[in-house]
HTML snippet that shows the backbone in 3Dmol.js (N, CA, C, O; Angstrom):
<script src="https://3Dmol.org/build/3Dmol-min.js"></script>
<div id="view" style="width:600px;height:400px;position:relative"></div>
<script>
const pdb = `
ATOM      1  N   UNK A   1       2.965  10.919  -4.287  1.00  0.00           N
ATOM      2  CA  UNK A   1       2.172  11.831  -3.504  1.00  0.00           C
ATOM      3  C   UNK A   1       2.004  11.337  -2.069  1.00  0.00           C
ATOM      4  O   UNK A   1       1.212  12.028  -1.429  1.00  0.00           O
ATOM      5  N   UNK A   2       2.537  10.333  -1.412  1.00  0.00           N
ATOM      6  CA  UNK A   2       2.639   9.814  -0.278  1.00  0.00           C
ATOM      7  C   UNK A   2       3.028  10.770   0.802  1.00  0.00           C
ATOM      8  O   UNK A   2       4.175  11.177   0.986  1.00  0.00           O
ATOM      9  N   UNK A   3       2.036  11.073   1.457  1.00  0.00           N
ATOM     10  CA  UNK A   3       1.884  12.161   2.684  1.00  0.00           C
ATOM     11  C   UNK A   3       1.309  13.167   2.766  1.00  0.00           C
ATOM     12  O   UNK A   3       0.931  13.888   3.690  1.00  0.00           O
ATOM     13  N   UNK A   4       1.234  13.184   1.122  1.00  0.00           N
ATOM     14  CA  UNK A   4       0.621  14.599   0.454  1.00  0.00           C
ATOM     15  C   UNK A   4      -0.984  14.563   0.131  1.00  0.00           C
ATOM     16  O   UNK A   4      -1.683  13.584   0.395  1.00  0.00           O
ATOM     17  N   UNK A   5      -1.395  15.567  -0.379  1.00  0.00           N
ATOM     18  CA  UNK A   5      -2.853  15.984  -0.336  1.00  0.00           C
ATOM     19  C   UNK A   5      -3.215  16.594  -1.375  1.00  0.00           C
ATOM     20  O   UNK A   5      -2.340  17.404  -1.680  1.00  0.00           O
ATOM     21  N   UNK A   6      -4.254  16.614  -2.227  1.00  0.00           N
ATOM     22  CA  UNK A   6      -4.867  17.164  -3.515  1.00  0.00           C
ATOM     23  C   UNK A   6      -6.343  17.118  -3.415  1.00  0.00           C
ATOM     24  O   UNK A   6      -7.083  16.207  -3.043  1.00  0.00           O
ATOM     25  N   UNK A   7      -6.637  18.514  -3.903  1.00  0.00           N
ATOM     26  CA  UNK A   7      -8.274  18.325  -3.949  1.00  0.00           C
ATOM     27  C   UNK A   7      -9.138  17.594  -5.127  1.00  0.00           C
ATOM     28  O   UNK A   7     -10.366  17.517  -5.157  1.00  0.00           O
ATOM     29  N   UNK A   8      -8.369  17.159  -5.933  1.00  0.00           N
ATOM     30  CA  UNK A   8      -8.951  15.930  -6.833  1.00  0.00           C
ATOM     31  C   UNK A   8      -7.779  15.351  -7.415  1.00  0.00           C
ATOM     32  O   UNK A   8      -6.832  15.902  -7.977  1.00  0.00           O
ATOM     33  N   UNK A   9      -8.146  13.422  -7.045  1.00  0.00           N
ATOM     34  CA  UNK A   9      -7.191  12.956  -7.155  1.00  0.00           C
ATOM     35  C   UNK A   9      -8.235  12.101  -8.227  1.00  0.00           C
ATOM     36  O   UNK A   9      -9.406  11.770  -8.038  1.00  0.00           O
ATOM     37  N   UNK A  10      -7.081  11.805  -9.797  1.00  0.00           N
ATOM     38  CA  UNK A  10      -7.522  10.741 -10.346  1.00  0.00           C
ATOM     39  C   UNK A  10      -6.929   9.945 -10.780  1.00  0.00           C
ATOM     40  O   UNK A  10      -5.843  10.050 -11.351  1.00  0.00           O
ATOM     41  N   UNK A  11      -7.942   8.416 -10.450  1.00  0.00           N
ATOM     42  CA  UNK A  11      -6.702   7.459 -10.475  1.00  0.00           C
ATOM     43  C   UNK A  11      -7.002   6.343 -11.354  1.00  0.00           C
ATOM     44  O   UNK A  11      -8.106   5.818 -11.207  1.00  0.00           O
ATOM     45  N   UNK A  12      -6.033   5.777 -12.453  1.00  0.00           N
ATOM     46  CA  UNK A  12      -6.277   4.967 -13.157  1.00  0.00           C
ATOM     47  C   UNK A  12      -5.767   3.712 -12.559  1.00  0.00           C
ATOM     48  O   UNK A  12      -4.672   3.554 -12.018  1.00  0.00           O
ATOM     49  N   UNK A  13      -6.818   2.740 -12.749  1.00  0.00           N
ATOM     50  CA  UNK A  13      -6.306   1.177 -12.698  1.00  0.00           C
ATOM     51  C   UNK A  13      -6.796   0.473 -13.662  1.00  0.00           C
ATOM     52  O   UNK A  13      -7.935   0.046 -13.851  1.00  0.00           O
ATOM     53  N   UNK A  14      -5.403   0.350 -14.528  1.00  0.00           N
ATOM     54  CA  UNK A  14      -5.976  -0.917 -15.705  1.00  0.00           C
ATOM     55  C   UNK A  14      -5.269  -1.755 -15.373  1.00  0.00           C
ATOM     56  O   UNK A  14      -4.233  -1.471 -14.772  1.00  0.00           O
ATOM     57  N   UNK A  15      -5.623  -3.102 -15.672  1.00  0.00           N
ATOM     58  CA  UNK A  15      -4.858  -4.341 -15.705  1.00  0.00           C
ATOM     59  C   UNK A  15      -3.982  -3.924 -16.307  1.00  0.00           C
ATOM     60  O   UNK A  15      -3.225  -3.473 -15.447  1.00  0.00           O
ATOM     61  N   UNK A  16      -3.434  -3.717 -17.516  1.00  0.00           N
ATOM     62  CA  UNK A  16      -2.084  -3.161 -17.896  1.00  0.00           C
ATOM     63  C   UNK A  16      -0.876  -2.946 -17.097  1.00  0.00           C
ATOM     64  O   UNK A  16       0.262  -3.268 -17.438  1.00  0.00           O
ATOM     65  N   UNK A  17      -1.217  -2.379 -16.011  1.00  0.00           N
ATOM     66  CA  UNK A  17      -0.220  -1.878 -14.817  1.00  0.00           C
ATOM     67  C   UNK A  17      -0.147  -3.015 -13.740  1.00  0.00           C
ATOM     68  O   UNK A  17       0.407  -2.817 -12.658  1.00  0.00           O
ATOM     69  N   UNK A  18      -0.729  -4.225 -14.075  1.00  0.00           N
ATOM     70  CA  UNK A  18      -0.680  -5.480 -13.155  1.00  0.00           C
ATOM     71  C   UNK A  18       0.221  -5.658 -12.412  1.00  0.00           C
ATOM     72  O   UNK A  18      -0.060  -6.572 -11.637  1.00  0.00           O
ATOM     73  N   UNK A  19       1.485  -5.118 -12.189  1.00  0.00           N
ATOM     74  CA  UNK A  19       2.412  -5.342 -11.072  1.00  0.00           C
ATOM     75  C   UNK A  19       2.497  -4.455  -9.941  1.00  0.00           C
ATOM     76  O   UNK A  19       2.610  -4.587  -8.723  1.00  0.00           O
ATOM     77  N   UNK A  20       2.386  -3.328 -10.916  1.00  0.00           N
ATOM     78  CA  UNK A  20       2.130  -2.470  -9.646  1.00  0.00           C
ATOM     79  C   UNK A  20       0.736  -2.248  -8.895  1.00  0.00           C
ATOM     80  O   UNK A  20       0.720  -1.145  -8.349  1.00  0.00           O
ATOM     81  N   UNK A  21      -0.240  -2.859  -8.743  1.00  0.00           N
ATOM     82  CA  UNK A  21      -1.848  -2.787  -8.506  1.00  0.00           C
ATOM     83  C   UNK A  21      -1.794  -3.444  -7.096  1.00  0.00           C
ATOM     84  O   UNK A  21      -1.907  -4.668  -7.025  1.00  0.00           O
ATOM     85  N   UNK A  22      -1.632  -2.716  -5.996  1.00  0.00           N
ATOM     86  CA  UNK A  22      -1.964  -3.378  -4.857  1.00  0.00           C
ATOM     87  C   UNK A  22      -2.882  -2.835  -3.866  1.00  0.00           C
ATOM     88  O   UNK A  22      -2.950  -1.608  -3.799  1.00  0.00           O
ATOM     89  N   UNK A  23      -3.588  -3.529  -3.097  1.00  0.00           N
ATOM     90  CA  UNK A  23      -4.266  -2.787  -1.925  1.00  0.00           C
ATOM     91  C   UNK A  23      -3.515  -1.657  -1.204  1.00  0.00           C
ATOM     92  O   UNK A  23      -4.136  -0.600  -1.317  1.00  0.00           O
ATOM     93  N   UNK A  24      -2.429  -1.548  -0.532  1.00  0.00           N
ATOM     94  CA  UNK A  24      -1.902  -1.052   0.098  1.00  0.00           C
ATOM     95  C   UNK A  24      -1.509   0.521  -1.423  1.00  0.00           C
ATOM     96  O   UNK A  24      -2.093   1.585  -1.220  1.00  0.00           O
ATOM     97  N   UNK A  25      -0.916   0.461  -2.247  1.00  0.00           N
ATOM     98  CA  UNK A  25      -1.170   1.684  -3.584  1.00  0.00           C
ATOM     99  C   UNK A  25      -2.845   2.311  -3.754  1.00  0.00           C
ATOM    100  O   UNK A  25      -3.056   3.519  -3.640  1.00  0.00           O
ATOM    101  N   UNK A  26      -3.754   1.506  -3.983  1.00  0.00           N
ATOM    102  CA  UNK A  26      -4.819   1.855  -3.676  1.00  0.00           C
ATOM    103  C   UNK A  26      -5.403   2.719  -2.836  1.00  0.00           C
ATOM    104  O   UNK A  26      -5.775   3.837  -3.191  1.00  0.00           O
ATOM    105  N   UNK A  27      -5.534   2.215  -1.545  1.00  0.00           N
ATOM    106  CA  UNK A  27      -5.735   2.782  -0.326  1.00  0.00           C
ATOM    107  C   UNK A  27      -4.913   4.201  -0.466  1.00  0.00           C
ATOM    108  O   UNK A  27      -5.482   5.290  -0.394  1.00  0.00           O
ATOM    109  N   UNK A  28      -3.777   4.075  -0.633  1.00  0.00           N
ATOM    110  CA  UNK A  28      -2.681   5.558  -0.430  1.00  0.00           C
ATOM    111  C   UNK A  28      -3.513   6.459  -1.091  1.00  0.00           C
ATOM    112  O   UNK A  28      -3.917   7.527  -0.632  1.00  0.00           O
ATOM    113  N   UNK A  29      -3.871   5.760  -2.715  1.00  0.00           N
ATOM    114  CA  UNK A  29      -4.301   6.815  -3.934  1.00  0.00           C
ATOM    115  C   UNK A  29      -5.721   7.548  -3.404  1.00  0.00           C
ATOM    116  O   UNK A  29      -5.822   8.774  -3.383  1.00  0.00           O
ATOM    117  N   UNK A  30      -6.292   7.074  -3.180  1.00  0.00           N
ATOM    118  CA  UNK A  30      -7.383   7.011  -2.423  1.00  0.00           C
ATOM    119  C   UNK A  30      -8.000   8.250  -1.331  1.00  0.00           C
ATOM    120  O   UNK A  30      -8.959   9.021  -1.288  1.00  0.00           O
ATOM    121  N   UNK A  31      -6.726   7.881  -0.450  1.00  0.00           N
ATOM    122  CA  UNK A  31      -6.913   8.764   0.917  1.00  0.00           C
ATOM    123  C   UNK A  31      -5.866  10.207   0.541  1.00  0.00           C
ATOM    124  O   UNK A  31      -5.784  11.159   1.317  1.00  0.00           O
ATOM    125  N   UNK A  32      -5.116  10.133  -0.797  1.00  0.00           N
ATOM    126  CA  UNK A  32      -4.866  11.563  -0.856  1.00  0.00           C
ATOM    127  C   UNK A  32      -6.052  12.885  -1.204  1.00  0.00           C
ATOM    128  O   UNK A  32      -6.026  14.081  -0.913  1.00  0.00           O
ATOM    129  N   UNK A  33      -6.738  12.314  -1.714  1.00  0.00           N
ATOM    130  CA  UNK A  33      -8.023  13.336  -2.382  1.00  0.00           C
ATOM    131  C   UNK A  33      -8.805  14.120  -0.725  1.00  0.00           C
ATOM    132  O   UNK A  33      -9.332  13.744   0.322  1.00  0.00           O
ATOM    133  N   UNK A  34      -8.504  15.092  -1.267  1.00  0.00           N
ATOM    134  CA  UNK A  34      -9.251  15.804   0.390  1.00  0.00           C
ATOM    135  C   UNK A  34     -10.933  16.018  -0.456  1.00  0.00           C
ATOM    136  O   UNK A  34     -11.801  15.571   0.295  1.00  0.00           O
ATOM    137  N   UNK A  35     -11.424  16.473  -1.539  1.00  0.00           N
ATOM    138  CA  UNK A  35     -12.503  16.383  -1.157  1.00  0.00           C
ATOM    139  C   UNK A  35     -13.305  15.487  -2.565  1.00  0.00           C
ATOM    140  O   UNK A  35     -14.507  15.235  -2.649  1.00  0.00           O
ATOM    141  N   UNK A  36     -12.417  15.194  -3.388  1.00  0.00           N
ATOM    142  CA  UNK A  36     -13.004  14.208  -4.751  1.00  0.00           C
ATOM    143  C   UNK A  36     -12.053  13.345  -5.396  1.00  0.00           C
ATOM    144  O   UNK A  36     -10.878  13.709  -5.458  1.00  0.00           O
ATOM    145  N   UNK A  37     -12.427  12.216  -5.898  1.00  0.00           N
ATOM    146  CA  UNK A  37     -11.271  10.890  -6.082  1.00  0.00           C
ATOM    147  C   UNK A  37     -12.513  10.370  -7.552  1.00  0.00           C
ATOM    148  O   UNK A  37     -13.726  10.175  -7.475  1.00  0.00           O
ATOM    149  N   UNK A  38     -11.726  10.290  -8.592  1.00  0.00           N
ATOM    150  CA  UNK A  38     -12.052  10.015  -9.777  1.00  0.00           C
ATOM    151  C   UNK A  38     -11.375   8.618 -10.150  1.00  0.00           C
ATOM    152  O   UNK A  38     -10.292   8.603 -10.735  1.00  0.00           O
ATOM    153  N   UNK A  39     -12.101   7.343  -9.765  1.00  0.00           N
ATOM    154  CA  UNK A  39     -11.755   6.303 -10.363  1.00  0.00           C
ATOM    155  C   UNK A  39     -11.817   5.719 -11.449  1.00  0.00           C
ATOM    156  O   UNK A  39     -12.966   5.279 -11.496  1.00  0.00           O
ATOM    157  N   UNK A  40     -11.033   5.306 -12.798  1.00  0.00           N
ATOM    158  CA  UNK A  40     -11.335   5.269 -13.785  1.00  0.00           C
ATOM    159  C   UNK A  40     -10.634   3.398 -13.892  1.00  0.00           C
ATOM    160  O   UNK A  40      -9.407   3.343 -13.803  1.00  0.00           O
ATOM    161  N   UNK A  41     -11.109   2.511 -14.004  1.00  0.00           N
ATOM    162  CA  UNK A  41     -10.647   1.172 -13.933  1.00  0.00           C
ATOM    163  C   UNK A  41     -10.768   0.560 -14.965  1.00  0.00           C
ATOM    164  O   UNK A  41     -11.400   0.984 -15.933  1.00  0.00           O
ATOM    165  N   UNK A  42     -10.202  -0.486 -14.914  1.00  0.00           N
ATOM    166  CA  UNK A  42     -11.182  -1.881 -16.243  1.00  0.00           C
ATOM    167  C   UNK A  42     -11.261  -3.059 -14.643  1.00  0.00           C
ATOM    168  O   UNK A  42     -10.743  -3.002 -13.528  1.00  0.00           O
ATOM    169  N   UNK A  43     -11.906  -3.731 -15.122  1.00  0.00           N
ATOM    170  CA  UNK A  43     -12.872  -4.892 -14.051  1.00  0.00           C
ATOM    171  C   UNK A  43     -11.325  -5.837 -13.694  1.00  0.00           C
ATOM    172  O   UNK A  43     -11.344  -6.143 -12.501  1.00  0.00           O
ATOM    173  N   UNK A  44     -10.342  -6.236 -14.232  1.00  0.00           N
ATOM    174  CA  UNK A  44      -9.766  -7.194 -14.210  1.00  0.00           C
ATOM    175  C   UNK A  44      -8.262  -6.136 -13.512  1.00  0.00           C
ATOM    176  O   UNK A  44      -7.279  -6.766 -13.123  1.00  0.00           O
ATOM    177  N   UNK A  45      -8.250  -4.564 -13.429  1.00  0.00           N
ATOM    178  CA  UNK A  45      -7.178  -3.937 -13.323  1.00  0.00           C
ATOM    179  C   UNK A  45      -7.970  -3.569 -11.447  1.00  0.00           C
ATOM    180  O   UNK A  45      -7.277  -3.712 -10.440  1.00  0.00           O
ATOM    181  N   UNK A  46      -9.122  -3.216 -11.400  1.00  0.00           N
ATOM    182  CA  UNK A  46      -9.393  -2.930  -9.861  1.00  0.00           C
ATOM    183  C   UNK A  46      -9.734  -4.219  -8.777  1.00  0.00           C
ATOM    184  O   UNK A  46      -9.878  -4.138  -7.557  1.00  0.00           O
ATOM    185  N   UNK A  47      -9.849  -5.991 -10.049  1.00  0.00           N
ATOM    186  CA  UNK A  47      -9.867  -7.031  -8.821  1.00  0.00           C
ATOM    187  C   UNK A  47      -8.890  -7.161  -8.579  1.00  0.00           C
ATOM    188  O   UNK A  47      -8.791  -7.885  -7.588  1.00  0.00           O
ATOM    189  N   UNK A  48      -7.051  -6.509  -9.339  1.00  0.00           N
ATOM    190  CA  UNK A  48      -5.574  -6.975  -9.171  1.00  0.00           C
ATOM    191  C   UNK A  48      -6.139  -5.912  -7.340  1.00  0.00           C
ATOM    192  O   UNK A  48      -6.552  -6.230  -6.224  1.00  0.00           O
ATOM    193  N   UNK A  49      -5.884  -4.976  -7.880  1.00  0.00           N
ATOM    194  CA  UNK A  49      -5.619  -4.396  -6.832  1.00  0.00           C
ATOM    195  C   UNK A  49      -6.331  -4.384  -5.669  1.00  0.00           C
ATOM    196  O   UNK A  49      -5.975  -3.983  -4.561  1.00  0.00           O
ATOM    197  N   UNK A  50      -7.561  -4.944  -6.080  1.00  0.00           N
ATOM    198  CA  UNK A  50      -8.164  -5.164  -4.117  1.00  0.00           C
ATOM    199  C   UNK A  50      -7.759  -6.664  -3.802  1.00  0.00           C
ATOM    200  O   UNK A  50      -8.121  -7.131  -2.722  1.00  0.00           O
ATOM    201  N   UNK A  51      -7.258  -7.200  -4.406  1.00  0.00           N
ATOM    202  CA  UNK A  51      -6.803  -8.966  -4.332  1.00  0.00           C
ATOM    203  C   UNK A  51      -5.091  -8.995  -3.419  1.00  0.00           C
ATOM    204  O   UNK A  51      -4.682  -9.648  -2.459  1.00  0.00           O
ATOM    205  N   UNK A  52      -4.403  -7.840  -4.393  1.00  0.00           N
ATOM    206  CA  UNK A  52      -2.921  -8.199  -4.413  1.00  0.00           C
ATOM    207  C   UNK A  52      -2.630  -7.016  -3.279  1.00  0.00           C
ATOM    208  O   UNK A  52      -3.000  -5.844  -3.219  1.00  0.00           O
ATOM    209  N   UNK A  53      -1.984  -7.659  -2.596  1.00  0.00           N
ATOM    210  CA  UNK A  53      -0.996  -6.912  -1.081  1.00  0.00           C
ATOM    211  C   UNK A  53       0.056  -7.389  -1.089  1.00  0.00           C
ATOM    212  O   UNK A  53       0.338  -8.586  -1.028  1.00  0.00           O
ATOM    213  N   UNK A  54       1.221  -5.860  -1.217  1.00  0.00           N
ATOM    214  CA  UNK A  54       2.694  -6.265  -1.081  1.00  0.00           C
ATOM    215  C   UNK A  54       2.700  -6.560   0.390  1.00  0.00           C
ATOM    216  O   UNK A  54       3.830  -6.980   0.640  1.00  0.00           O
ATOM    217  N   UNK A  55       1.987  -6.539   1.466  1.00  0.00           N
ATOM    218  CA  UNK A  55       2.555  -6.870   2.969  1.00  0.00           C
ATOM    219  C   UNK A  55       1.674  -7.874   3.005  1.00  0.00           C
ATOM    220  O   UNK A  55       0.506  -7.600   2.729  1.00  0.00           O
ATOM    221  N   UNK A  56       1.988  -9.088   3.310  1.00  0.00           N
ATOM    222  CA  UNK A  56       1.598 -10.320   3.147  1.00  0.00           C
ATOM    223  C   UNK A  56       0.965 -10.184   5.203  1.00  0.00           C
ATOM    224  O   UNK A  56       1.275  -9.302   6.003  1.00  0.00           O
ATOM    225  N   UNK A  57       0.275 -11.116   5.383  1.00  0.00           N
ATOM    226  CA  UNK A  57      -0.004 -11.705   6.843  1.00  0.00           C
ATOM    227  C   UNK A  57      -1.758 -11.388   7.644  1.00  0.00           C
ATOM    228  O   UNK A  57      -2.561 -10.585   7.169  1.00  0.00           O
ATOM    229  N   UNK A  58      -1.884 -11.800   8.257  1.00  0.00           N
ATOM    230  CA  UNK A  58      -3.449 -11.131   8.704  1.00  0.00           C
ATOM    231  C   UNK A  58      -3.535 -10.528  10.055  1.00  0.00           C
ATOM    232  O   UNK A  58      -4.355  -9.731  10.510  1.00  0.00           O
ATOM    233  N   UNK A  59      -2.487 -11.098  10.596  1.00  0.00           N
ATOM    234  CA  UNK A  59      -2.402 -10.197  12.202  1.00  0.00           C
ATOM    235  C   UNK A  59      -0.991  -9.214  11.935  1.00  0.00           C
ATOM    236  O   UNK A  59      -0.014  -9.347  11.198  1.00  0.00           O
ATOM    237  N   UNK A  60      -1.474  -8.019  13.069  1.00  0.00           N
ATOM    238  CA  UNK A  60      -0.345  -7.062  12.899  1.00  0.00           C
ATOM    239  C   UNK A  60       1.493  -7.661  12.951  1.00  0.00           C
ATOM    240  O   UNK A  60       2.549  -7.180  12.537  1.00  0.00           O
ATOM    241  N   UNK A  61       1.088  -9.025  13.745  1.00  0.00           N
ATOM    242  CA  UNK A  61       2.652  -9.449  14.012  1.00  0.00           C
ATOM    243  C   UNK A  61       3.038  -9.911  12.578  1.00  0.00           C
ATOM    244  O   UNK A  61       4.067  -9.427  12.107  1.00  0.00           O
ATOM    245  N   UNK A  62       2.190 -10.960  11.697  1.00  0.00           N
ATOM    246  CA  UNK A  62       2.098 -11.588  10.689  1.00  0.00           C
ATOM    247  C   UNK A  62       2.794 -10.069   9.185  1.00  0.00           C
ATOM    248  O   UNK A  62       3.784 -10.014   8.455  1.00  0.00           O
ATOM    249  N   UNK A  63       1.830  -9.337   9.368  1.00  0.00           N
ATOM    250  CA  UNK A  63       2.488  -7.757   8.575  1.00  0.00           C
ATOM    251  C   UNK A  63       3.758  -7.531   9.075  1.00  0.00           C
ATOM    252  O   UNK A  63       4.557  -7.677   8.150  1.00  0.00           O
ATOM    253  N   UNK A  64       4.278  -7.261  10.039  1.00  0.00           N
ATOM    254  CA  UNK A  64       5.226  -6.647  10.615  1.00  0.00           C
ATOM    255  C   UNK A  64       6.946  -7.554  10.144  1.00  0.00           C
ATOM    256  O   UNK A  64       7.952  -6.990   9.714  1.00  0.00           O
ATOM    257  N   UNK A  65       6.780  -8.946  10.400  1.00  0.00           N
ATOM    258  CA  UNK A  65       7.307  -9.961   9.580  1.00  0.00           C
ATOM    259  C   UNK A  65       7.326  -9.868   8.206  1.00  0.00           C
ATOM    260  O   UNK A  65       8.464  -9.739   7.755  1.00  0.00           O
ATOM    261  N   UNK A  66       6.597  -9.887   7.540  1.00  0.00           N
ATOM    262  CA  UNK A  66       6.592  -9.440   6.187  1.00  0.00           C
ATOM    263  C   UNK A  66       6.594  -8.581   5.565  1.00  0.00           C
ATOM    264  O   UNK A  66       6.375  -8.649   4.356  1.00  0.00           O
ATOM    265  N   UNK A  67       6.864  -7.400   6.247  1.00  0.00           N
ATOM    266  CA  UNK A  67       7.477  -5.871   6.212  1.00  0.00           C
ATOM    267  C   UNK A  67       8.916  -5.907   6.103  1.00  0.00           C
ATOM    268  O   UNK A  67       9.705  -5.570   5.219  1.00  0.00           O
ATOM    269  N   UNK A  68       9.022  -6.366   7.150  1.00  0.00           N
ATOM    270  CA  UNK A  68      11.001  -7.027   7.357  1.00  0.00           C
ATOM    271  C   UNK A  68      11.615  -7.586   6.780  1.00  0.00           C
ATOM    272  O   UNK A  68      12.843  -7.519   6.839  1.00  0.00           O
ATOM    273  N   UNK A  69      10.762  -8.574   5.775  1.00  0.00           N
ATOM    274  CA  UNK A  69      11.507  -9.693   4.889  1.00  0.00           C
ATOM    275  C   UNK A  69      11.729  -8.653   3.626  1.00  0.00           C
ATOM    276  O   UNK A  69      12.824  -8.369   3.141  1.00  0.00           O
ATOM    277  N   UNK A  70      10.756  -8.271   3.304  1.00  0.00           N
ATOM    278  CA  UNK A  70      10.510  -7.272   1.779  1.00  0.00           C
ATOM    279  C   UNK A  70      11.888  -5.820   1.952  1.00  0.00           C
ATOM    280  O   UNK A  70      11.860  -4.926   1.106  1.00  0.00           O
ATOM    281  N   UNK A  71      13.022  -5.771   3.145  1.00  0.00           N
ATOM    282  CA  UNK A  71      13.754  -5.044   3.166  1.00  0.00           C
ATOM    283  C   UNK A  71      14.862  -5.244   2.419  1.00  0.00           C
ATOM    284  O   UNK A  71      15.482  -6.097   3.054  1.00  0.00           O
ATOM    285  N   UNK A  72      15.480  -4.974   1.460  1.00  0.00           N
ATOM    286  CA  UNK A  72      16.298  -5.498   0.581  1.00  0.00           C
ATOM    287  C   UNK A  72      17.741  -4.793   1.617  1.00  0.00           C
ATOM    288  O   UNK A  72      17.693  -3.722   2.222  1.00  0.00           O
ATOM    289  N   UNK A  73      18.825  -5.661   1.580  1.00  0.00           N
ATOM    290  CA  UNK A  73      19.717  -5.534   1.795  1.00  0.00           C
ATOM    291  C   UNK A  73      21.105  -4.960   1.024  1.00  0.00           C
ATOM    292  O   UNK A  73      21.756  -5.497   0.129  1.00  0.00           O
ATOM    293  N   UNK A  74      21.340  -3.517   1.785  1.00  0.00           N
ATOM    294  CA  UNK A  74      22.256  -2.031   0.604  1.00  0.00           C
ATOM    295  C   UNK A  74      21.398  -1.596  -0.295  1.00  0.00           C
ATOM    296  O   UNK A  74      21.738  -1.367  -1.456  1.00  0.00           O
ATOM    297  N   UNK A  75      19.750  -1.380   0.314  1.00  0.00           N
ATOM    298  CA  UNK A  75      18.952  -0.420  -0.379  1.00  0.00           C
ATOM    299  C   UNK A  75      18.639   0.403   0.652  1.00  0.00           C
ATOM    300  O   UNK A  75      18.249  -0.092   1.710  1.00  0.00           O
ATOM    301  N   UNK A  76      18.768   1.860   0.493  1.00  0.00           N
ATOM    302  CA  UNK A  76      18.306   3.122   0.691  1.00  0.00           C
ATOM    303  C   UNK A  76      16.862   2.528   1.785  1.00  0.00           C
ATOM    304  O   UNK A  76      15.932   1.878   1.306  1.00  0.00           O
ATOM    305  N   UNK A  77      16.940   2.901   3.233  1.00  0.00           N
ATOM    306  CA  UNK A  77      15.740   2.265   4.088  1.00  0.00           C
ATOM    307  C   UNK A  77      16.040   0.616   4.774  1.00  0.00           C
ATOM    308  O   UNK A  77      15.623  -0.136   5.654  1.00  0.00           O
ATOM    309  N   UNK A  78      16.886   0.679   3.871  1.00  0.00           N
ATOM    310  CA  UNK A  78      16.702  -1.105   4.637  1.00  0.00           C
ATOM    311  C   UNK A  78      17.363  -1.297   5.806  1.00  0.00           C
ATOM    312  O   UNK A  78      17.975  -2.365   5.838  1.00  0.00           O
ATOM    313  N   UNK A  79      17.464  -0.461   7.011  1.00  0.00           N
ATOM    314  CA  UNK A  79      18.079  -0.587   7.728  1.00  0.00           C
ATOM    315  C   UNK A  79      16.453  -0.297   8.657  1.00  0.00           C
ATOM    316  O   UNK A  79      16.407  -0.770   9.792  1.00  0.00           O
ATOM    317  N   UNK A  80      15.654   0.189   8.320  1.00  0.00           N
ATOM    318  CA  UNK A  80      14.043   0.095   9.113  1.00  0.00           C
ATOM    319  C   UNK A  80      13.915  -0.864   9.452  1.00  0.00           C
ATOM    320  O   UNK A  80      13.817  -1.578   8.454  1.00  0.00           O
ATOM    321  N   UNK A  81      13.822  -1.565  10.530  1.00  0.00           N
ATOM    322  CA  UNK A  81      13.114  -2.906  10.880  1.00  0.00           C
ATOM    323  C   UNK A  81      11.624  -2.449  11.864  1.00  0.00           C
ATOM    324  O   UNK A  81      11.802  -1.779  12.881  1.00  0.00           O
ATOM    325  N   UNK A  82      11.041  -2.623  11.698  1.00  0.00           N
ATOM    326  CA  UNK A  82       9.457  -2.570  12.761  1.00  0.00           C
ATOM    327  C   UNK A  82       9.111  -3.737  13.993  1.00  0.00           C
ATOM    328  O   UNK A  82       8.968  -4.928  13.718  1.00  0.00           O
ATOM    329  N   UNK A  83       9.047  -3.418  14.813  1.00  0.00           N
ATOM    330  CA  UNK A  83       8.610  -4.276  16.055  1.00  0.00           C
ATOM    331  C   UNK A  83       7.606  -4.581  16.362  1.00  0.00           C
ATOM    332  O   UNK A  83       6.743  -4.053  15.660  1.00  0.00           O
ATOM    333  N   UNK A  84       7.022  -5.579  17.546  1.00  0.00           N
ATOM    334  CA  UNK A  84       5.691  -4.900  17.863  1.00  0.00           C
ATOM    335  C   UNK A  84       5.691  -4.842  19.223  1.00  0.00           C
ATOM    336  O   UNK A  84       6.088  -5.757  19.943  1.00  0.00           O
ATOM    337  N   UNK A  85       5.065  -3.330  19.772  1.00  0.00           N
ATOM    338  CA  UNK A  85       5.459  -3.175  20.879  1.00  0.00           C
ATOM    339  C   UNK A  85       5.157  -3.869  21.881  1.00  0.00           C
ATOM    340  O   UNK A  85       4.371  -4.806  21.739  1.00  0.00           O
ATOM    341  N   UNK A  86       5.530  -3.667  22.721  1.00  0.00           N
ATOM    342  CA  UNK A  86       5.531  -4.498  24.440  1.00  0.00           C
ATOM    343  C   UNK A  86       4.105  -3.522  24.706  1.00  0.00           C
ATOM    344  O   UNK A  86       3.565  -2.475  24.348  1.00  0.00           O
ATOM    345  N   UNK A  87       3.951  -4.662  25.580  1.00  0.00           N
ATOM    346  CA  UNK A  87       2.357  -4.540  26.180  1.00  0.00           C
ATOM    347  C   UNK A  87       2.704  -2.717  26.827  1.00  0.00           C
ATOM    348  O   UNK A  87       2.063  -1.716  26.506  1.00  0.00           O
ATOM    349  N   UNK A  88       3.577  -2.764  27.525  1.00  0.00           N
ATOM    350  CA  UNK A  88       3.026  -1.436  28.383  1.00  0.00           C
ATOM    351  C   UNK A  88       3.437  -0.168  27.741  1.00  0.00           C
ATOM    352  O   UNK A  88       3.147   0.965  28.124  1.00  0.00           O
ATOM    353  N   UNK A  89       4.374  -0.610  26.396  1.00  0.00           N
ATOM    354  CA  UNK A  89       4.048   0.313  25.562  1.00  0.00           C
ATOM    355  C   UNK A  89       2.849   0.713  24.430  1.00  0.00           C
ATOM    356  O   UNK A  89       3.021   1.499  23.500  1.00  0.00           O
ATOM    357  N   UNK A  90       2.021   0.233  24.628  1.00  0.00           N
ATOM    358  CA  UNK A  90       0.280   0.528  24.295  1.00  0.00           C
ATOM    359  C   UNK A  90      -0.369   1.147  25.266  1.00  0.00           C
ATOM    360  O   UNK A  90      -1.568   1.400  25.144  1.00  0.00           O
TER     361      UNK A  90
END
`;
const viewer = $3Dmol.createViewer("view");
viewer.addModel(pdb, "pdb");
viewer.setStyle({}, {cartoon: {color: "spectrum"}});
viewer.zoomTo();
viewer.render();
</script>
């Protein structure tokens, strides 16, 4: 549903699904609901996911690097690389 929009979104996080549980999935699931978001968790499936981030770093340059590395090479996209812009392009 990435880009997309629903007026009730519900979202399960159990530990069960431990690999896929990340902040960055979260957040997405999250901000699709335009006006209600039904969280249904277990305690050990919603600390994976506010703990675990596939984009590793704490400053935007630090993300942006570790955006780049996570590009697999002769996969579909991996030719995206991200920059960070020059000052006078801000």
């Amino acid at each position: 549903m990435q880009g997309g929009e629903a007026p009730l979104v519900v979202i399960i996080c159990h530990d069960s699904h431990k690999r896929m549980l990340t902040r960055e999935w979260l957040y997405t699931a999250i901000t699709r609901a335009q006006s209600k978001c039904v969280l249904l968790y277990t305690e050990q499936g919603l600390k994976n996911a506010l703990v675990n981030r596939s984009v590793k770093g704490k400053t935007l340059e630090e993300k942006i690097q570790s955006f780049n590395k996570l590009q697999t090479p002769g996969m579909l996209g991996s030719a995206v690389k991200i920059r960070m812009p020059e000052s006078k392009e801000i």
